[in-house]
C-alpha positions in Angstrom: 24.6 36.7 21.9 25.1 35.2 18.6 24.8 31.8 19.6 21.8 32.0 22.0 19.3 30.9 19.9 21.2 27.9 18.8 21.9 26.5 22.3 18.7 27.2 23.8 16.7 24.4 20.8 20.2 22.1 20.4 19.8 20.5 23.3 16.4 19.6 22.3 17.2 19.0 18.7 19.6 16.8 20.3 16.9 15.0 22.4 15.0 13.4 19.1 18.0 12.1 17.7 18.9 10.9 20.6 15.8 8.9 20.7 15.9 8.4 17.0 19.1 6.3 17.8 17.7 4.0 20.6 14.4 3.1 17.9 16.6 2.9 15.3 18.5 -0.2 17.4 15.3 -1.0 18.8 13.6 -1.8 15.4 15.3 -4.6 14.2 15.9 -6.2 17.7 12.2 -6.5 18.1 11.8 -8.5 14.7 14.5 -10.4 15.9 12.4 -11.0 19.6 9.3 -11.9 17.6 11.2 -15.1 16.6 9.5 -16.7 19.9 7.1 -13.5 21.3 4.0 -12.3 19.6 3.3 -8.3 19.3 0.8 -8.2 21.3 2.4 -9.9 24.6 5.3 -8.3 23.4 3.7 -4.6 24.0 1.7 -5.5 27.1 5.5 -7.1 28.7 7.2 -3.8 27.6 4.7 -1.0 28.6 3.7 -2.9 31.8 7.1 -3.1 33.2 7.9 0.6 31.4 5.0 2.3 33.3 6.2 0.1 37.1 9.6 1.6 36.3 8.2 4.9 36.0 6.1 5.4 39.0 8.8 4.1 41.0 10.9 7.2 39.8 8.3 9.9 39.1 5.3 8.6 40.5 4.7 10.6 43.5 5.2 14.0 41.1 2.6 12.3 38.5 0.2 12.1 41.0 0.5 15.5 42.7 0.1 16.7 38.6 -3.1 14.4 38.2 -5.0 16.2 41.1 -4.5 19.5 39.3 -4.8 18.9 35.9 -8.2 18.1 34.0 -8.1 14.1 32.1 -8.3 15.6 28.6 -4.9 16.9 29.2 -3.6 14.0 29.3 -5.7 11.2 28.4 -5.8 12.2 24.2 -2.1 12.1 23.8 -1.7 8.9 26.0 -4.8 7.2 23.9 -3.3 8.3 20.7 0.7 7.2 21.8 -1.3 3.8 22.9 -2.8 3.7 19.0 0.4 4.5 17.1 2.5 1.6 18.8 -0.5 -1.1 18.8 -1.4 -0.4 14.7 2.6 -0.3 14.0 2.8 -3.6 15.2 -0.4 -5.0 13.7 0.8 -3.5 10.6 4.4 -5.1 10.6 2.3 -8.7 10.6 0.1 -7.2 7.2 2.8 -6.1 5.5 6.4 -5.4 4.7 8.5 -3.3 7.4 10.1 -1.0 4.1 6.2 -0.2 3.4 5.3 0.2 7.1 8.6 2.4 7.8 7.6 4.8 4.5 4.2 5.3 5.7 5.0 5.6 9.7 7.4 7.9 8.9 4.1 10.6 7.1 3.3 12.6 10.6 6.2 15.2 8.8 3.1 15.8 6.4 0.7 15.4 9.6 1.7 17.1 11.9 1.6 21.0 10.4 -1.9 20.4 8.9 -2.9 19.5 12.6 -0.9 22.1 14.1 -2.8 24.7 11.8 -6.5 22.7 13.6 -5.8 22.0 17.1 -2.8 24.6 18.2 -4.2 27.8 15.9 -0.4 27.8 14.4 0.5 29.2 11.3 1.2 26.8 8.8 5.0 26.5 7.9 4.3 27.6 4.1 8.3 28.0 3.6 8.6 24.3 4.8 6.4 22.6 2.1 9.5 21.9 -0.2 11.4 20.6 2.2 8.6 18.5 4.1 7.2 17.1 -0.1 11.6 16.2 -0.2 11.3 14.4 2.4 8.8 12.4 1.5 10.5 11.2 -1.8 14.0 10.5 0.3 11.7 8.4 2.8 9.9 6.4 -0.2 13.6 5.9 -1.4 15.1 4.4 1.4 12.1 2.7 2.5 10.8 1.5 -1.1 13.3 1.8 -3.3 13.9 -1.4 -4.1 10.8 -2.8 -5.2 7.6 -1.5 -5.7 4.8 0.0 -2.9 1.6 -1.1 -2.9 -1.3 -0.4 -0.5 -3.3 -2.8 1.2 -4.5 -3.7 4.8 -1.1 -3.5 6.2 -0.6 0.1 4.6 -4.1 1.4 5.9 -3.2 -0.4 9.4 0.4 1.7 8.8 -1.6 5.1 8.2 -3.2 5.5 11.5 -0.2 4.4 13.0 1.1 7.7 11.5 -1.6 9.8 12.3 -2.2 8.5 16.1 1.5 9.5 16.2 0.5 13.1 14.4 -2.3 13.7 16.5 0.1 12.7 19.8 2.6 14.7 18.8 0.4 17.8 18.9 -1.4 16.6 21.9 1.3 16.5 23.8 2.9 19.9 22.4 -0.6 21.9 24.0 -0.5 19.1 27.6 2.4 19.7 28.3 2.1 23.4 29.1 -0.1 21.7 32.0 2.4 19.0 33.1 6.0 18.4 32.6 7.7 15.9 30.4 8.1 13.1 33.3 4.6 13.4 33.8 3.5 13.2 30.6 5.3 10.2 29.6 4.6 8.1 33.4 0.6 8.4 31.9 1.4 7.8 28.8 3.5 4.5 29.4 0.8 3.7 32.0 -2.3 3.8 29.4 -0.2 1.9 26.8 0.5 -0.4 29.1 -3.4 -1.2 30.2 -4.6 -1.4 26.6 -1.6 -3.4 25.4 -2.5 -6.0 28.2 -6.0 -6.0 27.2 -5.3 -6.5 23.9 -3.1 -9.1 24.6 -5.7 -11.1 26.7 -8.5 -10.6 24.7 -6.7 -11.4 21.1 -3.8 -13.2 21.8 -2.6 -17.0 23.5 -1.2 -16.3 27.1 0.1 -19.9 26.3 2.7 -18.7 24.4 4.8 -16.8 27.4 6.6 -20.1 28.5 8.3 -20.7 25.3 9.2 -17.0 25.4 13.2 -17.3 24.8 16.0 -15.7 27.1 17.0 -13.8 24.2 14.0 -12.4 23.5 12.9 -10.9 27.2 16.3 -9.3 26.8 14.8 -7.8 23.9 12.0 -6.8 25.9 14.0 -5.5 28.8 16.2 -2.9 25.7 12.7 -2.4 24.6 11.3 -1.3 28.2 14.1 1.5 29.3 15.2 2.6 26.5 12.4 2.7 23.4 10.1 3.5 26.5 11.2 5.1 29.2 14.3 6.9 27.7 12.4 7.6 24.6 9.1 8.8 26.0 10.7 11.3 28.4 13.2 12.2 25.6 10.4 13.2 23.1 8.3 15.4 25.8 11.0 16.9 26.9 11.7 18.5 23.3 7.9 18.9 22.6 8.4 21.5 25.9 11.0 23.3 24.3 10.1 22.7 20.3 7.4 22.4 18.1 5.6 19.4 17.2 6.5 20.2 13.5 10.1 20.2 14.0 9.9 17.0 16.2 8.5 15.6 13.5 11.1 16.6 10.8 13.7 14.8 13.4 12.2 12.2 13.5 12.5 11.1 9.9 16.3 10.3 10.8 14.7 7.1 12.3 14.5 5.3 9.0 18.1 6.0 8.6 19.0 5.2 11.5 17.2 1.4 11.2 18.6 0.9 8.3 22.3 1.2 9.7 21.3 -1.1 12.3 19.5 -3.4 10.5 22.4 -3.5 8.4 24.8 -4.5 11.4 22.3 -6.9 13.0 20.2 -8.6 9.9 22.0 -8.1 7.3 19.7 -5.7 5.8 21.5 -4.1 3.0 20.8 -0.8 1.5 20.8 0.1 -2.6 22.1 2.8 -4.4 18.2 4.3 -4.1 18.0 3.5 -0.8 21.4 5.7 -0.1 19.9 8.5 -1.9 16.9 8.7 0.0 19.3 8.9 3.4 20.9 11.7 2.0 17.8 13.6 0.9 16.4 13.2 4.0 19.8 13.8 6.3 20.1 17.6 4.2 16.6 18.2 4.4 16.8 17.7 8.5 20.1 19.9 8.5 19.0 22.6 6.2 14.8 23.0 8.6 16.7 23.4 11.4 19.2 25.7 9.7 16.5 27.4 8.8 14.5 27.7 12.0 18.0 28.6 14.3 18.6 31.7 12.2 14.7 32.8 12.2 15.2 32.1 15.8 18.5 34.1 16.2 16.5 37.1 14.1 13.1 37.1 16.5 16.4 37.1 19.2 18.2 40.3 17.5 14.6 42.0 17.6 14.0 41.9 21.1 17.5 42.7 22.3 17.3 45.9 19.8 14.1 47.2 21.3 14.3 50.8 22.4 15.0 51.5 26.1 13.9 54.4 28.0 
């Protein structure tokens, strides 16, 4: 039974970088579709045609959930998911996407502090090193560079990071209520009406026929995959793993950016930038070291209780 432990969280482990791959790619193809779509229209296309997608597969199950289960299961991670991806994109027109991507990239600090308010959890005391390293591999691949400064498109940056904090650990207690498909069908849905309103009230509907072929491809990757894919990815490992650990994952998402931006703008990485990778790549390996062998000892524990 040495390995039960391990495959019952890799999977899910598995899930985030899964889903740390498809933003990764979808990062720099959306700065590449905002050559002819703004960020607003951009959101509203995505999520609307995201949240169609999903009632057509899982809508008849998201309803049956909705006539048992209370709004404020599901309404404060969908308003907070909503937030994160709204202020991100306001934030990438303030100020530079190496500042924005160090700042997103803070629910790893988040997320335990609001784990500790909202879930009763302990706090992970034996993760503070780890969590404080990550933060200086995340400010040298994102910043390393040139220097950080902090502004209006920093502040805009920082709730970005805390909607997606406070969603994380939302959807960690909801989803003990409804399941991952669920969750991310309601989710996509109330994106998807703010998004549109936003884009209405704030933005120039003129601007849609000059929209390019290229970018509604973008738009159509950005729909499945950084939507629907990714959404149902990340709630199924918030049903299986903590909020915490999801977070710690997702810090691979920088990385991962960076690779692609590499392949697709150019984008090169210095020898500061390559350091912060690798901080952040063994800090990732060595928390979920850590957590499959305190895993595997809670495991031994159990099976060596006493039997009568």
């Amino acid at each position: 039974m040495k390995n039960a432990a391990h495959k019952s969280t890799l999977p899910y482990v598995m899930c985030i970088l899964i889903q740390s791959v498809v933003y990764g790619l979808g990062n720099p193809l959306t700065k590449v579709g905002f050559d002819s779509i703004t960020a607003l229209w951009c959101l509203a296309i995505r999520f609307s045609a995201a949240a169609v997608l999903l009632f057509i597969i899982f809508g008849k199950r998201t309803v049956s959930q909705l006539k048992v289960t209370k709004p404020s299961q599901w309404l404060p991670p969908s308003i907070c998911m909503a937030s994160a991806y709204i202020s991100c994109n306001i934030a990438l027109g303030l100020t530079t996407a190496t500042n924005v991507g160090f700042v997103m990239s803070l629910p790893v600090i988040f997320t335990p502090f609001l784990s500790v308010l909202l879930l009763k959890k302990k706090y992970p005391v034996r993760s503070i090193p780890i969590q404080l390293a990550v933060v200086v591999g995340l400010y040298l691949l994102c910043c390393g560079g040139g220097s950080f400064t902090f502004g209006a498109g920093e502040l805009v940056a920082l709730i970005c990071a805390l909607s997606l904090a406070f969603a994380l650990v939302f959807s960690e207690k909801s989803l003990n209520q409804m399941d991952a498909f669920s969750m991310s069908t309601l989710q996509t849905a109330v994106t998807a009406v703010i998004s549109a309103a936003a884009a209405f009230i704030f933005d120039d509907v003129s601007v849609l026929p000059g929209v390019e072929p290229r970018a509604w491809l973008i738009v159509a990757y950005l729909a499945v995959t950084c939507t629907c894919l990714a959404y149902v990815l990340q709630n199924t490992a918030l049903s299986h793993i903590s909020s915490g650990m999801v977070s710690m994952l997702q810090c691979t998402q920088p990385i991962l950016t960076a690779f692609f931006s590499f392949i697709l703008l150019k984008e090169r990485l210095n020898p500061l930038g390559l350091a912060g990778a690798a901080i952040i790549t063994i800090c990732v390996v060595v928390e979920n070291y850590v957590n499959y062998h305190k895993e595997e000892a809670i495991g031994g524990r159990r099976n060596a209780a006493p039997t009568v």
